[in-house]
C-alpha positions as CSV (number, residue, x, y, z in Angstrom):
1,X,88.5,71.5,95.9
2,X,92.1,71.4,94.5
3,X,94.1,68.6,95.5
4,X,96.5,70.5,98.1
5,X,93.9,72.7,99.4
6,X,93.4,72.8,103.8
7,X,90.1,74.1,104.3
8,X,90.1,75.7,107.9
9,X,86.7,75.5,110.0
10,X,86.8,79.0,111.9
11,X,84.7,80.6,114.2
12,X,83.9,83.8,112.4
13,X,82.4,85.8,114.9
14,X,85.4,85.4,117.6
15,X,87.5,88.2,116.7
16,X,90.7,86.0,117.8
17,X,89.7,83.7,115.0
18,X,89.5,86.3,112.4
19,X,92.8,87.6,113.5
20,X,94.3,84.3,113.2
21,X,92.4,83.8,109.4
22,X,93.7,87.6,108.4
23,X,97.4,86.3,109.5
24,X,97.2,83.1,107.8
25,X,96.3,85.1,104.4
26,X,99.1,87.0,104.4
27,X,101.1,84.3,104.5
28,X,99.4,81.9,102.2
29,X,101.3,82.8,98.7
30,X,100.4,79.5,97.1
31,X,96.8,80.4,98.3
32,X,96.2,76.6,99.5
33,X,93.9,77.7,102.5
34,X,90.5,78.0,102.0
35,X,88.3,79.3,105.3
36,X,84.9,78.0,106.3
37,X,82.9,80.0,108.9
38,X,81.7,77.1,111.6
39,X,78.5,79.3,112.4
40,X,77.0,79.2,108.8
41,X,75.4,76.7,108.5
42,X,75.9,75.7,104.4
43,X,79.3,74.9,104.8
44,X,80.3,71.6,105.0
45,X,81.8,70.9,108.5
46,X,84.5,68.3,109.2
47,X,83.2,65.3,111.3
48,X,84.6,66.0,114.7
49,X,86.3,64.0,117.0
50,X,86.5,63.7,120.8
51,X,84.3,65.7,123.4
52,X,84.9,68.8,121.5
53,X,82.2,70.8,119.6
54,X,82.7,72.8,116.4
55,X,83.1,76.1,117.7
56,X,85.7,75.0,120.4
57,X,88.8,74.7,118.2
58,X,89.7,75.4,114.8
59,X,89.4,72.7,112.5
60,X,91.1,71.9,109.2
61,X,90.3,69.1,106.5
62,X,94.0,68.1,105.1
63,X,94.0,67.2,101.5
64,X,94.4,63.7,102.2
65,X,91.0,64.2,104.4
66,X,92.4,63.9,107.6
67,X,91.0,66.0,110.6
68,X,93.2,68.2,112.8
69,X,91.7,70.4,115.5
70,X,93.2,72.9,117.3
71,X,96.9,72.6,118.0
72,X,97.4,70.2,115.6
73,X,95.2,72.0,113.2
74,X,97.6,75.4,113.6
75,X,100.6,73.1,113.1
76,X,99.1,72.0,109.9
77,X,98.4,75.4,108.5
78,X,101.9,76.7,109.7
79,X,103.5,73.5,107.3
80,X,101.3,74.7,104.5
81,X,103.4,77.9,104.6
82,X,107.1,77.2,103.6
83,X,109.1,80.1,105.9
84,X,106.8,78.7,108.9
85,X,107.3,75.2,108.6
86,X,110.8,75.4,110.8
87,X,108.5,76.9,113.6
88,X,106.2,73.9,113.1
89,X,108.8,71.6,113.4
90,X,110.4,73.1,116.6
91,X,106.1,73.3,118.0
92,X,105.7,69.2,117.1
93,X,109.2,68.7,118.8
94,X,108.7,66.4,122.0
95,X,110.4,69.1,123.9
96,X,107.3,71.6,122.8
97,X,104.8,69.3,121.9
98,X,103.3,68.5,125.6
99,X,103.0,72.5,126.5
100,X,101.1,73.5,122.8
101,X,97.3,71.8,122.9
102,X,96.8,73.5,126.8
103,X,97.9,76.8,126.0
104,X,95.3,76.4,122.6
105,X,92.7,75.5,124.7
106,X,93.5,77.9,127.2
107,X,93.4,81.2,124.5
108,X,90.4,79.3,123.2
109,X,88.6,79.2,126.3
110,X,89.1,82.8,126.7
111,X,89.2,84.3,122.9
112,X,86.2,86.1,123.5
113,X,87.9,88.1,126.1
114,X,91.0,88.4,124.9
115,X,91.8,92.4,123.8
116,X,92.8,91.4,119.9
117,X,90.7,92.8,117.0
């Protein structure tokens, strides 16, 4: 892997998730993300932290090797992007910050159910 490439652990069968990955391509000029479906099971999955399994966030590997799931993970990806990165700042802002991981796990909870293709 290149040396500023985020790989992003997705769920590929959760049509939320694909949505999300088809978004994050558009926006990727500089082509620094690079997706890994969490059901197959060749690719190389981050080691995860806390209570949570693979398939209940989105995960990325930073290029330093650091692990960021869910929230944090979608802040990481919108830095990668240059026009997003004000939008991550104002999301990592204390003011913001506290109301952003429960409303992830919320939509994650219920992405299966959720009417986006």
């Amino acid at each position: 892997m290149g040396r500023d490439v985020i790989e992003v652990f997705y769920d590929a069968a959760c049509p939320v998730c694909r949505a999300s990955r088809r978004w994050a391509e558009r926006h990727d000029s500089n082509r620094r993300l690079v997706f890994c479906d969490l059901n197959d099971p060749t690719a190389a999955s981050p080691v995860l932290a806390g209570g949570e399994g693979p398939a209940d966030a989105m995960w990325v590997r930073l290029p330093g090797g650091e692990i960021a799931g869910g929230f944090a993970g979608w802040l990481a990806v919108l830095r990668a992007f240059p026009r997003w990165r004000p939008l991550a700042r104002v999301l990592a802002s204390p003011l913001v910050r506290w109301a952003g991981p429960p409303v992830y796990r919320f939509v994650a909870r219920h992405r299966r159910a959720l009417p986006i293709r």
